[in-house]
N, C-alpha and C positions, 0 to 999 in steps of 0.2 A: 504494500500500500504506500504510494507516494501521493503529500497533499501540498500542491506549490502553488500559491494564487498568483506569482511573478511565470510561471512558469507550465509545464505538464504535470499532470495529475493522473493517478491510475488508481482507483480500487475498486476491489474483487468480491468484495464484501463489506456493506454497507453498515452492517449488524456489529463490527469491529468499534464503528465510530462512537457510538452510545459510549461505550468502554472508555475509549482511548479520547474523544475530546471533549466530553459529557455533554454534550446534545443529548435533548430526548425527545422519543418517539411525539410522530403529528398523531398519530390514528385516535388516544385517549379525546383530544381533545376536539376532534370532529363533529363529536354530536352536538356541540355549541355552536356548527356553521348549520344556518338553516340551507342555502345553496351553496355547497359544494364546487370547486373549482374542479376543472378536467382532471387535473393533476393533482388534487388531495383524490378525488373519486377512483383511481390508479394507481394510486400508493406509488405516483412519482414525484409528487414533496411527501416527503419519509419523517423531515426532525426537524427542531424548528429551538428556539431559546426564546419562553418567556412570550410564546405566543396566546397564552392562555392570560396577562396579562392587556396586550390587545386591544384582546376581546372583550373585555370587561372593561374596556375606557372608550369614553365617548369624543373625546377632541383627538381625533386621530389622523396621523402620517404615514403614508410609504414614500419608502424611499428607494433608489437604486440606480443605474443610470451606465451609461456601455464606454467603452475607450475608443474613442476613433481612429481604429487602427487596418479599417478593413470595410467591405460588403456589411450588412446585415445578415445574419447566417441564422439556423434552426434556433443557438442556444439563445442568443441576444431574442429573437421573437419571443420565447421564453419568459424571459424577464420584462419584457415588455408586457406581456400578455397579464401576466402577474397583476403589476403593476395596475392597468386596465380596472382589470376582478376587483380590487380591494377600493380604487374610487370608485365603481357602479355598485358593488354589494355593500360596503361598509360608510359610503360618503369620505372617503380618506382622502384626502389633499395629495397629491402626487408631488414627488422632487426627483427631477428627471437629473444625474447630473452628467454632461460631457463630461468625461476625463481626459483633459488633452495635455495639461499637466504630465499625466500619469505617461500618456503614449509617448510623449518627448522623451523625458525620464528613461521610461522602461524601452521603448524600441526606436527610438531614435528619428520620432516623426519631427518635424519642423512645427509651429503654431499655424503657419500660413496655409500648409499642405491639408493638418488635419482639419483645419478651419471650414473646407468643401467636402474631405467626409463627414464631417457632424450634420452638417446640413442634411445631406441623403440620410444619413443616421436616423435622425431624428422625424424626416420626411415618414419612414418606415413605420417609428413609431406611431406617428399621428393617422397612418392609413390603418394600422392597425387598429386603432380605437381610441388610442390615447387622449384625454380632453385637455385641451389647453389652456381652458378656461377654469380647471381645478386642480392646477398643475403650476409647479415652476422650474421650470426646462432651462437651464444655464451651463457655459462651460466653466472649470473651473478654473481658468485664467481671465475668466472677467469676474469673476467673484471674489473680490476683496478681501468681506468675512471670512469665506472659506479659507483663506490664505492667511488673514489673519488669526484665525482658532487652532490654525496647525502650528504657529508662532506659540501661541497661547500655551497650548497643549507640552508642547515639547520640553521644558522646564521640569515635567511630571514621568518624565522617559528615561531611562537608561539606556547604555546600547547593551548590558546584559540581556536588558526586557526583550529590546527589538531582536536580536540574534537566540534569546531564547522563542519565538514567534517566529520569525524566518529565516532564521539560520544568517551566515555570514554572508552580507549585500555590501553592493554600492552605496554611499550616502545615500544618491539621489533615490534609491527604491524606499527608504526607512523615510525620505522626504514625502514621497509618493503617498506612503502608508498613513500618514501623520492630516495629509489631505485628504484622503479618505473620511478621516476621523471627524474631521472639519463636516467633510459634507454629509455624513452618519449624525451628526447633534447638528446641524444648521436648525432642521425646523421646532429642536427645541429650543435653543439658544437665543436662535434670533424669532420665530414664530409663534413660541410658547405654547408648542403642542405638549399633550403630556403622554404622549406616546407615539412611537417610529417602528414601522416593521421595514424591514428589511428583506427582500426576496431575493435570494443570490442561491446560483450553484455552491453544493458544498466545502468546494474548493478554496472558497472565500472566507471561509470561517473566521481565520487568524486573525482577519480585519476586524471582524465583529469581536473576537477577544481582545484583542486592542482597544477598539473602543467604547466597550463596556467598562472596561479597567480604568480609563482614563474618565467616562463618567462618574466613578463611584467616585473617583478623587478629587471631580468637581462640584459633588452632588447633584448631579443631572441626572433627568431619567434616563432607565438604562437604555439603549434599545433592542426592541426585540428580534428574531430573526426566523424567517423560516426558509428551509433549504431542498431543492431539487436535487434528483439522480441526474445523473449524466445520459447523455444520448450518444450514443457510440455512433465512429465515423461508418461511415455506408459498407466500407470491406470488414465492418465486426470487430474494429479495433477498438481499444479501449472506452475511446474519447474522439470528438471530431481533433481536427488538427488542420491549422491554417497552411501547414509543409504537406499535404496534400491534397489539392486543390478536387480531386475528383471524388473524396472521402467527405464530402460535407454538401451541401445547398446552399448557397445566398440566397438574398432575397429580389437582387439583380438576375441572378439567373435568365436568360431566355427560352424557350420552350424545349427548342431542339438542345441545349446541355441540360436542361432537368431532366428530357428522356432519356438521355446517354447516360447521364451518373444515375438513374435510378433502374432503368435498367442492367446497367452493368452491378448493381448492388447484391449482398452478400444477401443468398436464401438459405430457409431452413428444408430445402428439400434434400431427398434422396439422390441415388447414385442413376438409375432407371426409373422411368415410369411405372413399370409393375412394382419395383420395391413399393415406391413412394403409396401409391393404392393399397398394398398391403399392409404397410408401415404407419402410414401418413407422416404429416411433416411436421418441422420442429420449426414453431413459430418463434420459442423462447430463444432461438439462436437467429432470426429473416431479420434482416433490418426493412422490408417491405411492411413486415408487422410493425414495428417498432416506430415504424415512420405516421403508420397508422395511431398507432397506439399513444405517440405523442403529440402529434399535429394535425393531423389530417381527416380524422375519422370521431365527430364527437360525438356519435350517439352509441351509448355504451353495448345496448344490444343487438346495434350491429356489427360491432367488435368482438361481440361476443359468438356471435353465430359464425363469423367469418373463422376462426379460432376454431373451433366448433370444424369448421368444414374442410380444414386443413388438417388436423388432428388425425381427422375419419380417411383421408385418403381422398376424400370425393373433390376436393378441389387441387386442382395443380399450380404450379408455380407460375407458370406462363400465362392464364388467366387472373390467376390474381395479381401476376403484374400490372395488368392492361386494366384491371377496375383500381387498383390505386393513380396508376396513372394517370387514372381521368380525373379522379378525385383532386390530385395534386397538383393537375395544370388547371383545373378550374381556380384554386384558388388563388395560383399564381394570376393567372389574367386578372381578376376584379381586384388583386392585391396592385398588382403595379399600376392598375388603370388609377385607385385610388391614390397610390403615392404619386402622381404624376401632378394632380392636382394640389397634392400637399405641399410639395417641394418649395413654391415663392411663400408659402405660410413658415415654413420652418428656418426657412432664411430670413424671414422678417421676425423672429422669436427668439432668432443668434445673434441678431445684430441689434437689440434692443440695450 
């Protein structure tokens, strides 16, 4: 098990984490969501810190926000989506933040360059659902505060703390990290929420230890955090991986490479057709399932039947590529028809 939020991440077992970084399980606390997110209904957000918390507060925040280091890909929609859920379900104030800070820092983007992906970035968000109207969408090199509280913060830091958290970095990542923290208590600090959820892959966590640690020093609310499984790259590998361009989906995508990389995608079929009839197939290894099972397929009981018919033999690999197919470029068309229309909105939201 490797957990590197600067970095890759690999685990094999999820049920380790409880253990090892004391998260605890989402499931106890579901019966308190009256509608259910795809992903708590999936048992693909699994743990969560202090989301029970939340719940039980009425002036509420999420918060979360992508690095402009790239396309919009499966996971980023992810947390966008999240995001979404918890302003339509819970009335939660959104804090969308660009990290472009971060993407300088950590991969060595210029301000100027990431400046046009946050745009599309963000573009993506807002087709997705995102309301910008109970939201505050910022990057964090125009944001002041946020730059100031990572000043703030730092005085309360050791570098044993930061290297006991992410081992031995560059300054500039422990800098990166410290902005985070900034933008993790912004809408308490400066908003006066008294409560922040957090929806990040689990990878992320160390940050949310950081800035839990650094709340309690300031007596801030802590904030809370709930966390996603990973979506493994299309050939079945761990994790997507931006070092293999045909193991993952943007959200740029054009028709004809969403067919190539999803058809070329890793099945849970057999070796022949008669095994697979005999045998049936192994959904829990298809990234066609998976793809379903994360994005593309919300109605639970047709997931379930499809599951169901692979299992039995009676559906093959080749047909069921051709009905996710369809499924996935449907959504890609009315996805980019509506970020097309976003795009002069989200540039007008960066440059504010």
């Amino acid at each position: 098990m490797k957990v590197d939020p600067f970095g890759d991440s690999t685990i094999k077992d999820y049920e380790k984490l409880f253990k090892e970084f004391g998260i605890e399980p989402l499931k106890p606390l579901l019966k308190k969501v009256k509608n259910k997110h795809i992903f708590m209904r999936r048992g693909i957000d699994f743990a969560h810190r202090g989301f029970g918390k939340f719940l039980a507060s009425k002036k509420r925040a999420v918060m979360s926000g992508i690095k402009p280091t790239g396309e919009f890909h499966l996971g980023s929609k992810m947390i966008a989506e999240k995001i979404i859920y918890f302003q339509k379900e819970f009335g939660a104030k959104g804090f969308y933040a660009v990290a472009d800070i971060e993407a300088y820092e950590d991969n060595g983007i210029p301000l100027e360059e990431s400046a046009d992906i946050a745009i599309d970035n963000v573009a993506d968000a807002l087709a997705l659902g995102l309301d910008p109207k109970n939201a505050y969408i910022y990057k964090q090199s125009d944001e002041i505060q946020v730059q100031r509280m990572a000043f703030l913060f730092a005085p309360k830091v050791t570098n044993n703390t930061m290297r006991a958290i992410y081992g031995h970095r560059k300054v500039g990542l422990y800098m990166a990290a410290l902005l985070q923290t900034g933008d993790i208590l912004m809408p308490a600090m400066e908003f006066g929420f008294k409560s922040t959820l957090v929806p990040i892959g689990v990878d992320q966590d160390p940050h949310i230890r950081l800035t839990r640690d650094i709340a309690a020093k300031f007596r801030l609310p802590l904030p809370s955090s709930i966390y996603n499984k990973f979506f493994r790259a299309l050939d079945g590998g761990p994790k997507m991986s931006k070092r293999n361009p045909m193991g993952y989906l943007t959200l740029n995508d054009p028709p004809d490479v969403v067919k190539k990389k999803v058809t070329n995608a890793l099945t849970g079929g057999r070796d022949t057709v008669t095994e697979q009839k005999r045998l049936g197939g192994r959904p829990e290894k298809c990234m066609i399932y998976e793809l379903l099972h994360f994005h593309f397929e919300p109605d639970d009981k047709e997931l379930k039947k499809l599951r169901k018919e692979c299992e039995s033999g009676e559906l093959l690999c080749g047909e069921c590529k051709a009905r996710a197919l369809e499924k996935i470029l449907k959504f890609y068309r009315g996805h980019q028809s509506k970020k097309k229309r976003m795009l002069p909105k989200a540039g007008k939201i960066l440059s504010r």
